[in-house]
C-alpha positions in Angstrom: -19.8 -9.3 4.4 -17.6 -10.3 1.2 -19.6 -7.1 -0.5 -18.1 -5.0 2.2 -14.7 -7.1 2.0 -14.0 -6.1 -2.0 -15.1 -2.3 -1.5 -12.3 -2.2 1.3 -10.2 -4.1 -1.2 -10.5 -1.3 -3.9 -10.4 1.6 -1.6 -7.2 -0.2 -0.2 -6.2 -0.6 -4.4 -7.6 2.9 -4.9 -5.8 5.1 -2.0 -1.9 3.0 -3.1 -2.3 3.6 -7.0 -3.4 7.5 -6.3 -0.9 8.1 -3.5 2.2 5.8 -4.4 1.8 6.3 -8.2 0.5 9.8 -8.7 1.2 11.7 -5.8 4.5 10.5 -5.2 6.2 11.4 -8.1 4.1 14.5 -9.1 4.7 16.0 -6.0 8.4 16.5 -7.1 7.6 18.7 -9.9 5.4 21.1 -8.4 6.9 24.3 -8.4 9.1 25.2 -5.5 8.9 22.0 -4.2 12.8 21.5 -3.0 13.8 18.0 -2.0 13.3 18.8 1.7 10.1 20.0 1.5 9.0 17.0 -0.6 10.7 14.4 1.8 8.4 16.3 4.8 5.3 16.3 2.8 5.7 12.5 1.6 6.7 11.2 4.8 3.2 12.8 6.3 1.3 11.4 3.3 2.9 8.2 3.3 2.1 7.9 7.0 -1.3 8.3 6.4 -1.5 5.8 4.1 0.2 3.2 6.0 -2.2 4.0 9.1 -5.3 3.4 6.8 -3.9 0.5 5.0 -3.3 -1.1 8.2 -7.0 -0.2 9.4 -8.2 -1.8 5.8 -6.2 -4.7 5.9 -7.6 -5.5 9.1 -10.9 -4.9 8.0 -11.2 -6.9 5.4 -8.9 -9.8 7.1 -11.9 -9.9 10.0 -14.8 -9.9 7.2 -13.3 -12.3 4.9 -12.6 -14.9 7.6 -15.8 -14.4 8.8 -17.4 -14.3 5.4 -15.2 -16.9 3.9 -13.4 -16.6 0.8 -12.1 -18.7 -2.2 -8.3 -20.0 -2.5 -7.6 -17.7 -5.3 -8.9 -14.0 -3.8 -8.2 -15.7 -0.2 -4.5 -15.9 -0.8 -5.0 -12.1 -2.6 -6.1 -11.1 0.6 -3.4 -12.8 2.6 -0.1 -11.4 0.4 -1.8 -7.6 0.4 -1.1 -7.2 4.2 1.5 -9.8 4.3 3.7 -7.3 2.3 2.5 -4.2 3.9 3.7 -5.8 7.1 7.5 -6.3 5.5 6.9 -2.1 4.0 6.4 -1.0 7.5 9.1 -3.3 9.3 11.9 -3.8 6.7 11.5 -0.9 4.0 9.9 2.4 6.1 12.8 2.2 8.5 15.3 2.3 6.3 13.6 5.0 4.4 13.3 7.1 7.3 16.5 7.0 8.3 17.3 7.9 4.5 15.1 10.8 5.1 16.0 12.2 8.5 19.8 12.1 6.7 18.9 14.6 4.2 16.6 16.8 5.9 19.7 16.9 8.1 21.1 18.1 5.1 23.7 15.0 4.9 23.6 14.1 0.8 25.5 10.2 1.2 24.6 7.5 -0.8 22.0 7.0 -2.7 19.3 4.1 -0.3 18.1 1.0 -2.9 15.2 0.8 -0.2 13.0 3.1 -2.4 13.4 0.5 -5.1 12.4 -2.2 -2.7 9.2 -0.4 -1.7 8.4 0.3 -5.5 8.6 -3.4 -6.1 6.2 -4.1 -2.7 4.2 -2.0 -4.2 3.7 -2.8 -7.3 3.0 -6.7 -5.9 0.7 -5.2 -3.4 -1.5 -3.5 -6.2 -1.5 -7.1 -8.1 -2.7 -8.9 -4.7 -5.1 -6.3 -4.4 -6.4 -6.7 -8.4 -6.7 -10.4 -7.8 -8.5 -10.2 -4.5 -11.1 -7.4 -5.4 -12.9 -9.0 -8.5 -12.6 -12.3 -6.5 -14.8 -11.3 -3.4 -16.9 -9.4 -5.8 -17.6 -12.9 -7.7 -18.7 -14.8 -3.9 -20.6 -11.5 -3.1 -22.4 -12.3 -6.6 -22.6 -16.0 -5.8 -20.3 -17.3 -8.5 -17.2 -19.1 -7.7 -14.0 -16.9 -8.2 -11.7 -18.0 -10.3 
């Protein structure tokens, strides 16, 4: 089951570092791509991601407690969803409104809640490091450490 826990784990790590990191960013530079049309694409993408990332975290929250885990990868596992949940009830809402405001063609002030989710993700990606390798080692047999 822990085998099966740390694949989800790097899927998880794998689908945030392509989409948040690459993605993100790149899309901006495409050409043609106005503002607009890269708010509507990235709020599509990002929900995407957020509906798997849920599905994941509760994935691999049902086989590691089944499983069992060690402290280390354990709390890894914990803090990955923990801050997903504070994305998608604190940070997304604010960003959405953000959106909506400037698809609506309303240019105000600048939001600091895309700063907040770049930090949530960046921690996210280092709960997710520390978790993988560590339910790799119990799948192995070897205490994490």
């Amino acid at each position: 089951m822990l085998g099966t826990a740390a694949a989800l784990i790097f899927v998880w790590l794998g689908m945030v570092l392509a989409i948040s990191f690459l993605e993100a960013p790149l899309k901006f530079r495409a050409p043609g791509v106005t503002l607009p049309i890269g708010l509507g694409i990235g709020r599509l993408v990002f929900r995407a991601l957020n509906v798997a990332e849920v599905a994941l975290a509760i994935g691999i929250g049902v086989l590691t407690a089944v499983g069992g885990i060690g402290t280390a990868a354990g709390v890894a596992v914990g803090v990955a969803p923990a801050l997903l949940l504070v994305q998608l009830l604190l940070v997304r809402p604010r960003l959405s409104r953000r959106t909506a405001q400037v698809l609506a063609g309303d240019d105000g002030p600048r939001s600091h809640a895309h700063i907040a989710y770049i930090v949530l993700e960046v921690a996210k990606v280092a709960a997710l490091i520390t978790a993988g390798p560590g339910a790799v080692r119990l799948t192995l047999g070897r205490p994490p450490c």
